[in-house]
C-alpha positions as CSV (number, residue, x, y, z in Angstrom):
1,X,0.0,0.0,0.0
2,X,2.5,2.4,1.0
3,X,4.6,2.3,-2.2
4,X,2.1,3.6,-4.4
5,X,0.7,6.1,-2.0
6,X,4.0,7.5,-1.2
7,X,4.9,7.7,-5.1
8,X,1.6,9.6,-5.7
9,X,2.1,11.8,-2.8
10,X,5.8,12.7,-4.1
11,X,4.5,13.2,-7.6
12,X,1.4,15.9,-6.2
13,X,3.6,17.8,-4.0
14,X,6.5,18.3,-6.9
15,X,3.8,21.2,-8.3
16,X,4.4,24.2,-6.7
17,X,0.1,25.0,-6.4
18,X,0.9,28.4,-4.6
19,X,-2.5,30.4,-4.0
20,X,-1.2,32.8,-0.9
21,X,0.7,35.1,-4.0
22,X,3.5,34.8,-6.3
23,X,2.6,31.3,-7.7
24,X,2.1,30.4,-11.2
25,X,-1.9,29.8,-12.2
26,X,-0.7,27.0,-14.4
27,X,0.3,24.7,-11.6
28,X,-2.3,25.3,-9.7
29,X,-4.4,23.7,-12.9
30,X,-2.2,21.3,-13.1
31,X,-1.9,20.2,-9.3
32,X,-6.3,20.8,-9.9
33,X,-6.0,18.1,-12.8
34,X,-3.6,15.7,-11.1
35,X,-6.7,15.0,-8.4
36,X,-9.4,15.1,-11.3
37,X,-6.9,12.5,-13.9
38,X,-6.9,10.2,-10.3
39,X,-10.8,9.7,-9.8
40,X,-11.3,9.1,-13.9
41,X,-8.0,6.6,-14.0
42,X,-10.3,4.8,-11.2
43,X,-13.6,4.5,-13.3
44,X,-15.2,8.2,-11.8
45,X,-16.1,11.4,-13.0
46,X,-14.3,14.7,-12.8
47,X,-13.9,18.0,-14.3
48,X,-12.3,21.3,-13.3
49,X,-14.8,23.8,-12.6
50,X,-14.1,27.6,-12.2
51,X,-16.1,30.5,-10.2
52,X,-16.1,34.2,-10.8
53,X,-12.1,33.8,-12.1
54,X,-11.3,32.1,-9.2
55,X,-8.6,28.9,-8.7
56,X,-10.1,25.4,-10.5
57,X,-12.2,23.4,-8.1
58,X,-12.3,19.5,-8.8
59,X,-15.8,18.2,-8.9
60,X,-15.8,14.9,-9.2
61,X,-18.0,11.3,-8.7
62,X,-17.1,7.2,-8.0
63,X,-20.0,5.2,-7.6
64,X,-21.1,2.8,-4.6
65,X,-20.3,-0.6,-6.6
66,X,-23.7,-1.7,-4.6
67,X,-25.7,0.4,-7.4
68,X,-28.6,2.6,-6.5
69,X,-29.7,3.0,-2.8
70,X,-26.0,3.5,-1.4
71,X,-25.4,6.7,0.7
72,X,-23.2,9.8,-0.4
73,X,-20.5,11.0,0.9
74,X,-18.4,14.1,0.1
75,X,-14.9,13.8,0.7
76,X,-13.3,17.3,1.2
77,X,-9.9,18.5,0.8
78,X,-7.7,21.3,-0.9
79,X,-4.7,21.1,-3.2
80,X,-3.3,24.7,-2.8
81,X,-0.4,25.8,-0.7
82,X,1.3,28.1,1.3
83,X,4.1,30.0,-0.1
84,X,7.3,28.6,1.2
85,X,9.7,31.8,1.4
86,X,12.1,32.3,2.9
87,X,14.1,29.2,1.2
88,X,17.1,29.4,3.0
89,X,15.2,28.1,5.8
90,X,14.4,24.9,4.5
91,X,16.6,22.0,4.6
92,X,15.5,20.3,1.4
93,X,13.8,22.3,-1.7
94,X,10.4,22.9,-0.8
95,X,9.3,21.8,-3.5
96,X,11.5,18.2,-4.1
97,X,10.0,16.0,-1.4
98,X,12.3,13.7,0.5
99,X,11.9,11.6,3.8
100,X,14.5,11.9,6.4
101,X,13.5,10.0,9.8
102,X,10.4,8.5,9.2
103,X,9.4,12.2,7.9
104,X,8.2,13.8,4.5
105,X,9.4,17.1,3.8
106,X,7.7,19.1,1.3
107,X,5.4,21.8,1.3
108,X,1.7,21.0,1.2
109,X,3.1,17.4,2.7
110,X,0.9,18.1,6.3
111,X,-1.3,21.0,4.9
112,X,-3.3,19.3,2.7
113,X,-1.9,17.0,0.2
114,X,-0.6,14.5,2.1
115,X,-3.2,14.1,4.7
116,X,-6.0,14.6,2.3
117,X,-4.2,12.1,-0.2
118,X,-4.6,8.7,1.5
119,X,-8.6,9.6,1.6
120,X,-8.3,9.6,-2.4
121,X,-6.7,7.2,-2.7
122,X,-8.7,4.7,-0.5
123,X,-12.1,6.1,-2.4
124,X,-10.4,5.3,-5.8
125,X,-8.9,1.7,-4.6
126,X,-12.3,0.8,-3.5
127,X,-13.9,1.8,-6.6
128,X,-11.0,-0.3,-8.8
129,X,-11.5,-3.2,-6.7
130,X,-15.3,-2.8,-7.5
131,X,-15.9,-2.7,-3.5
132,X,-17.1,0.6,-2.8
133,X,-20.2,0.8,-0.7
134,X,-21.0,4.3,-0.7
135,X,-21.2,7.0,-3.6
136,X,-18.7,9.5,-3.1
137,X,-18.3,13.1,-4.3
138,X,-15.4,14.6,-4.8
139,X,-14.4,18.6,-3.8
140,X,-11.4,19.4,-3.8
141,X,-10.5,22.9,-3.9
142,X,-7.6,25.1,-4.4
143,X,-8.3,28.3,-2.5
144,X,-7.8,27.0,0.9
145,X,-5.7,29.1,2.1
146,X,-6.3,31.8,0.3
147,X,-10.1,32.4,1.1
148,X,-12.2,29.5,0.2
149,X,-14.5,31.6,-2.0
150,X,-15.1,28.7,-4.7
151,X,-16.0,26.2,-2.6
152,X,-18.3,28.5,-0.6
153,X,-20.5,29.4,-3.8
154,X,-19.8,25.8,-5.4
155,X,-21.5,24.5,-2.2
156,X,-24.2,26.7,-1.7
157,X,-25.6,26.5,-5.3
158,X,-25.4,22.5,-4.8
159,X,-28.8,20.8,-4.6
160,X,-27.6,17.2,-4.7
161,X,-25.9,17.5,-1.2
162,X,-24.5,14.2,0.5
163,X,-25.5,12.3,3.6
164,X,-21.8,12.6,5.1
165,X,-19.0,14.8,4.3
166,X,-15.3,13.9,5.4
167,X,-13.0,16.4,5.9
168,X,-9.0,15.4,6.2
169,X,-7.8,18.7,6.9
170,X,-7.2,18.5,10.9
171,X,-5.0,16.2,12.5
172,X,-4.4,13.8,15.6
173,X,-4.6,14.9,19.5
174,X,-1.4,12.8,19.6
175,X,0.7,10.1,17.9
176,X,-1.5,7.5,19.5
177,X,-4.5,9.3,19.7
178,X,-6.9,10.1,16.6
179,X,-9.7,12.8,16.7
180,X,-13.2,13.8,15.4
181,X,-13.4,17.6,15.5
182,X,-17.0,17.8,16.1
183,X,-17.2,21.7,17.3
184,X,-15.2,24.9,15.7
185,X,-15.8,28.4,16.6
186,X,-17.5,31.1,14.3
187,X,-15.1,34.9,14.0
188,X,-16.3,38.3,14.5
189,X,-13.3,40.1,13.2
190,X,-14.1,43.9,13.8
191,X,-11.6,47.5,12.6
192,X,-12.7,50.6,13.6
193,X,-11.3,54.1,14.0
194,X,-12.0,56.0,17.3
195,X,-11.4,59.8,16.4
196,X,-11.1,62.2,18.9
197,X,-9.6,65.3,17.2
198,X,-9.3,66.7,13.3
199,X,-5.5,65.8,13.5
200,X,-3.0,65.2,15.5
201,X,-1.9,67.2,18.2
202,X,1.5,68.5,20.2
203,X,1.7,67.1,23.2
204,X,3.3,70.2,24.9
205,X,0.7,72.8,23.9
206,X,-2.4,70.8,24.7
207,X,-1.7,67.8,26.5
208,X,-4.3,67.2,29.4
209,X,-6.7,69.4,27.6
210,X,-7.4,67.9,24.5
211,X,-9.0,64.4,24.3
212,X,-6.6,61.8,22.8
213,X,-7.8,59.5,20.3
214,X,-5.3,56.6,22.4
215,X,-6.8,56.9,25.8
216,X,-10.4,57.1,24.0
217,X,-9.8,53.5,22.6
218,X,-8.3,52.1,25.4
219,X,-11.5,53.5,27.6
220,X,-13.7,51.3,24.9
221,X,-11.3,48.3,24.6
222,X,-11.7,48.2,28.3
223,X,-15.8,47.4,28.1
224,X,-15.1,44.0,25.8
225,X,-11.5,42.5,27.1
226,X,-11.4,39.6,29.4
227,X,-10.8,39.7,33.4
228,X,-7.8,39.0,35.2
229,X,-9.6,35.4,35.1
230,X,-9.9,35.4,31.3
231,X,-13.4,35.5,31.6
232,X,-15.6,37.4,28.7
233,X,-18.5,39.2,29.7
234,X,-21.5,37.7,29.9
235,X,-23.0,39.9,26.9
236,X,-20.9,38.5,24.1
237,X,-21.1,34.4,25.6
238,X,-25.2,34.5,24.6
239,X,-26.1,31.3,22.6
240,X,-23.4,29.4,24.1
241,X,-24.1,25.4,23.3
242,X,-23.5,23.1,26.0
243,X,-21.2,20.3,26.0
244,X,-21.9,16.8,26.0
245,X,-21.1,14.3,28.7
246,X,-19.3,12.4,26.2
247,X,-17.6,14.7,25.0
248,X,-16.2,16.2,28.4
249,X,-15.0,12.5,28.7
250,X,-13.1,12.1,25.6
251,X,-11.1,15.5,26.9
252,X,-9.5,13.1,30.1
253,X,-6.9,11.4,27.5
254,X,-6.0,14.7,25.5
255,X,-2.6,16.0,26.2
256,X,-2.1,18.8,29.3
257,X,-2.8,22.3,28.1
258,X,0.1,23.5,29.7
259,X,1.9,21.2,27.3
260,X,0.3,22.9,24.3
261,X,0.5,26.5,25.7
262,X,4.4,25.9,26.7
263,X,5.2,23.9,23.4
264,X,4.3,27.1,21.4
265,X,6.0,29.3,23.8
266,X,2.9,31.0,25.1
267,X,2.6,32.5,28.6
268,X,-0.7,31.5,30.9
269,X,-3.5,34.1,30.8
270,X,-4.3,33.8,34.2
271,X,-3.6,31.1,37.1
272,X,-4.8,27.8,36.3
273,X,-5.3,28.6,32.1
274,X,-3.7,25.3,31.5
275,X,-6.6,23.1,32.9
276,X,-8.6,25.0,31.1
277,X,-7.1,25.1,27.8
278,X,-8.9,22.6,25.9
279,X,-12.6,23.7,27.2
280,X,-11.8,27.3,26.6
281,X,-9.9,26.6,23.2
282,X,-13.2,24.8,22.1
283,X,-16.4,25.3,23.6
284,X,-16.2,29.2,25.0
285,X,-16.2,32.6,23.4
286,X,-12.6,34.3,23.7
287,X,-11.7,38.3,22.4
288,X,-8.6,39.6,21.7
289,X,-7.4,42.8,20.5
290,X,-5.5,42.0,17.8
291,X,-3.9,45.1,16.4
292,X,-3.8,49.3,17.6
293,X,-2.1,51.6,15.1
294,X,-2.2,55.3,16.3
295,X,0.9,58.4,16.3
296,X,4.2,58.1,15.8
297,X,7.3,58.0,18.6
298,X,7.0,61.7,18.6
299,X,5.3,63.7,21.4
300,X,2.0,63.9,20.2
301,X,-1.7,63.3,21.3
302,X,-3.0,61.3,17.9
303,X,-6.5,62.0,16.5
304,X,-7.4,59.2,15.0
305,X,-6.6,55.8,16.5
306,X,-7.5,52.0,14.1
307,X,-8.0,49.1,16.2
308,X,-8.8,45.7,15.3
309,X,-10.8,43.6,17.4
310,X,-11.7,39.7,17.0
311,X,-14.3,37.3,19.0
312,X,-14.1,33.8,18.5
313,X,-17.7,32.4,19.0
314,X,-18.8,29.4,20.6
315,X,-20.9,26.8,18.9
316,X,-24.2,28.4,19.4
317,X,-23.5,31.7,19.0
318,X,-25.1,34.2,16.3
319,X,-22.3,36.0,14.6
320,X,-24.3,39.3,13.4
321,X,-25.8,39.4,17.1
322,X,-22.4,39.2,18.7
323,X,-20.7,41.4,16.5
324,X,-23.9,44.3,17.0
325,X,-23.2,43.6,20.8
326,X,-19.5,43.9,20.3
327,X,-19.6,47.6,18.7
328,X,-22.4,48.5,21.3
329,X,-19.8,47.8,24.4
330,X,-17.0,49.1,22.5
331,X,-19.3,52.6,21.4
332,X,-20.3,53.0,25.5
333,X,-17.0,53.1,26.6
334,X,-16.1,56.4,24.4
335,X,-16.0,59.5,26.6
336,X,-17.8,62.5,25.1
337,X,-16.3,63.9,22.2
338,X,-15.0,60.5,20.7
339,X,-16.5,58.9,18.0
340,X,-15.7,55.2,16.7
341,X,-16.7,54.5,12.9
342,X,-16.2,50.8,11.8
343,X,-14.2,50.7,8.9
344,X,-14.7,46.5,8.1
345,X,-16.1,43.3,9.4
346,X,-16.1,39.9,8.8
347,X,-17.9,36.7,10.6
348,X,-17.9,33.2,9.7
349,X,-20.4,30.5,11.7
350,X,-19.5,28.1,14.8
351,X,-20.4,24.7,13.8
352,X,-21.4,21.8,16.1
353,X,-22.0,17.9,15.0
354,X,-23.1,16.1,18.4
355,X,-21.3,13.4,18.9
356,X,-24.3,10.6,18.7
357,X,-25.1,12.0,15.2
358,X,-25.2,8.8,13.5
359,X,-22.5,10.2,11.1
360,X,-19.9,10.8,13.5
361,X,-20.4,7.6,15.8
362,X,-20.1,5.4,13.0
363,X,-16.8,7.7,12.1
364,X,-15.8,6.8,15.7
365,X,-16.2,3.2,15.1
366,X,-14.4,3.1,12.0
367,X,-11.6,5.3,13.4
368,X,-10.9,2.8,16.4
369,X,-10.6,0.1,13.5
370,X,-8.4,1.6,11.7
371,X,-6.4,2.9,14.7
372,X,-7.3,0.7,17.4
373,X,-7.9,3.6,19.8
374,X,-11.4,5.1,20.8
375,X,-10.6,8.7,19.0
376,X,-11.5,11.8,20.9
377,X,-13.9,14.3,20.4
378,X,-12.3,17.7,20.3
379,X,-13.2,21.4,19.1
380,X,-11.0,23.6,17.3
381,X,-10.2,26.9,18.5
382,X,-10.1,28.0,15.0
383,X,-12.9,28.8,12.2
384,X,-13.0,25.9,8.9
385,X,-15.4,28.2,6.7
386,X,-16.3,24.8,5.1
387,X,-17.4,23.1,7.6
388,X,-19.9,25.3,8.9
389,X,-21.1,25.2,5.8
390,X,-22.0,21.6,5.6
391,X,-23.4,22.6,8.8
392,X,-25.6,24.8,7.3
393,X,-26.6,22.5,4.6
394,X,-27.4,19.8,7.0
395,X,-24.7,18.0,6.1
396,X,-22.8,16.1,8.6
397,X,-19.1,16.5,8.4
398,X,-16.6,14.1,10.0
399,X,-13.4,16.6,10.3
400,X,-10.4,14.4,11.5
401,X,-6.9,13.6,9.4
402,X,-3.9,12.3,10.4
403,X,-1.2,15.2,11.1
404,X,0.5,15.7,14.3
405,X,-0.3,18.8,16.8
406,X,3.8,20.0,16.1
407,X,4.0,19.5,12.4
408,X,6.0,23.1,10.8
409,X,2.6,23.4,9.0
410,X,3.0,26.8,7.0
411,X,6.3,27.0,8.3
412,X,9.5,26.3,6.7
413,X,10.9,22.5,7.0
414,X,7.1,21.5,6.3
415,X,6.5,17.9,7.0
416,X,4.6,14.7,7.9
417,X,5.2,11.5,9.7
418,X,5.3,8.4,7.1
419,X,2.9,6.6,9.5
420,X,0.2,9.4,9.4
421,X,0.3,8.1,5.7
422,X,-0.7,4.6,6.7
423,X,-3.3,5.7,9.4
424,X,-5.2,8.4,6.7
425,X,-5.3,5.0,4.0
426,X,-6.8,2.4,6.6
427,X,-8.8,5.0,8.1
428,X,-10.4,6.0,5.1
429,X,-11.3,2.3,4.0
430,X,-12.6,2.3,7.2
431,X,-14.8,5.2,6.7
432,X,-16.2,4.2,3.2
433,X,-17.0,1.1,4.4
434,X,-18.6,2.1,8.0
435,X,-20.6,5.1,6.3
436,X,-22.3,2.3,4.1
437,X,-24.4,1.4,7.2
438,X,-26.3,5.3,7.3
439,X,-28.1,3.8,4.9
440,X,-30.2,1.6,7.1
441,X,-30.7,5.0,10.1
């Protein structure tokens, strides 16, 4: 099995599919038409389908070998990449895989092609062998990382739908642990002005007279930041969905927080963050200021002040609602004379899929097959536009794949451990085959 695989993989990752800027548009078709020429060379369907000028998206189709009545699945993943500058910081050539120590280096090799790979190539192996029990679409996409905006539209103008989507684009709580990401937060990301004078002023002539544009900010950042406990106010954690027992029990085996907050050389928000990480991280609403840009290193009082502000919402939570809330808080804080003017915002949903959603427990099943270890049920901290909307389409998506939390993904040195490989190719013969059974829910 692994021959092959690995020869594919090598062959995929040698086209430099760049979508972040400074790539060539003719390998990302042809990285596009290496995944579309891999479903037809295994008896499917699949064309290269473009949106509004945007990167090709491979649509594609293999059908259950059970004929009609089989379920549908959609199996997710993108073939775009990060740029890989600056190359003097990578051991190998980004773009000339090679394995050193039980490791592929290449870029894309964690984030996506090689964890979405083996999923492919399980789907097409089934459907050679003539034992595939489920009919499986085929999306892979090739703005990943630089927006997602084809997908988006492709999806939400799709009537067929599926009863299951996969999604290999996550990774494992640990090297013996695999994981279902069943929750991801929604985004409010919010920039605004606060102006508090026509222009800047001299510090010496009217300082502690005239209103500065700094202090007014700070005064309305102070309304919406956490406590000294990390806690958010109670205004922006409405809608919050509760966890499940099972869930909370799946957390026990996942690795310590202060682990994960000490491996990437963060510092604790507050006593006892580290026992909290992983409900916090998942399953609770978070702000952070993320950026203040106002005067210069000279001594004056600035009139105008940009902020940027972003909440990461909790399954649940109502992204339009929370971001109306946020600029209420933020606009009550102003003293008189300040005004605050949003310049942009962007939101993308939470998603939740409960863990007995027949979907995901059969996905747990097949997962302890492949693995033999019961996987856990985590939430990401972060937003996968895609998946919330499957969620919104009703479409159940198994989010999982088979990368390790401390792969360089995006970084230079880029890699992923041969045996995730293995793992992603049982796992999804596993998944194919245990999927077959939503037909009789």
């Amino acid at each position: 099995m692994a021959d092959p695989l690995l020869d594919e993989l090598f062959d995929w990752l040698r086209i430099p599919s760049i979508s972040t800027g400074g790539g060539d548009p003719a390998d990302l078709e042809r990285a596009a038409e290496w995944a579309a020429a891999k479903v037809r060379a295994a008896g499917g369907e699949a064309e290269l389908v473009t949106i509004d000028g945007g990167n090709p998206l491979v649509v594609g189709e293999l059908k259950a070998s059970t004929g009609a009545g089989a379920p549908t699945v959609l199996i997710y993943g993108h073939y775009d990449v990060q740029g890989a500058e600056p190359l003097d910081l990578w051991t190998s050539p980004p773009f000339e895989p090679e394995i050193r120590d039980g490791r592929i280096y290449a870029r894309g090799a964690a984030d996506d092609k090689g964890n979405f790979l083996p999923l492919l190539h399980a789907a097409c192996e089934l459907a050679k062998a003539g034992e595939l029990p489920v009919n499986v679409r085929v999306a892979v996409e090739g703005e990943e990382e630089a927006g997602g905006v084809s997908i988006a539209a492709w999806l939400a103008a799709d009537e067929r739908g599926a009863d299951a989507a996969i999604v290999y684009d996550s990774g494992m709580a640990s090297a013996d642990l695999p994981a279902i990401t069943v929750g991801l937060r929604g985004v409010v990301l919010l920039t605004f002005d606060v102006r508090a004078a026509t222009r800047d002023l001299h510090s010496g002539m009217y300082g502690g007279t005239a209103l500065n544009s700094l202090h007014a900010t700070n005064l309305a950042l102070a309304q919406v930041i956490p406590d000294a406990q990390g806690r958010v106010r109670d205004e922006l954690r409405v809608g919050i969905a509760p966890v499940a027992d099972a869930e909370r029990e799946s957390w026990k085996v996942l690795p310590s927080g202060d682990e994960a907050l000490a491996a990437a050389g963060a510092r604790p928000a507050y006593p006892g963050a580290g026992a909290e990480y992983v409900a916090r991280n998942g399953s609770e609403t978070a702000v952070d200021v993320n950026q203040i840009m106002a005067g210069d290193a000279r001594t004056v009082i600035p009139g105008v002040t940009r902020a940027t502000v972003s909440i990461r919402l909790a399954p649940g939570q109502d992204p339009e609602a929370m971001g109306a809330e946020l600029v209420r808080l933020l606009r009550s804080g102003l003293p008189e004379g300040a005004e605050l003017e949003v310049v942009s915002s962007h939101s993308a949903q939470p998603a939740l899929f409960p863990v007995d959603t027949p979907a995901i427990a059969l996905a747990a099943a097949a997962l302890e097959r492949a693995s033999g270890a019961k996987p856990a049920f985590v939430r990401s901290g972060g937003s996968i536009p895609i998946v919330a909307d499957f969620a919104a389409k009703g479409i159940p998506a198994i989010v999982t794949g088979f990368t390790l939390p401390d792969d360089p993904i995006h970084a230079p040195n880029e890699s992923m451990w041969e045996r995730g490989l293995e793992l992603g190719y049982r796992s999804g013969r596993e998944l194919l085959t245990g999927l077959a059974d939503l037909r009789s829910q």
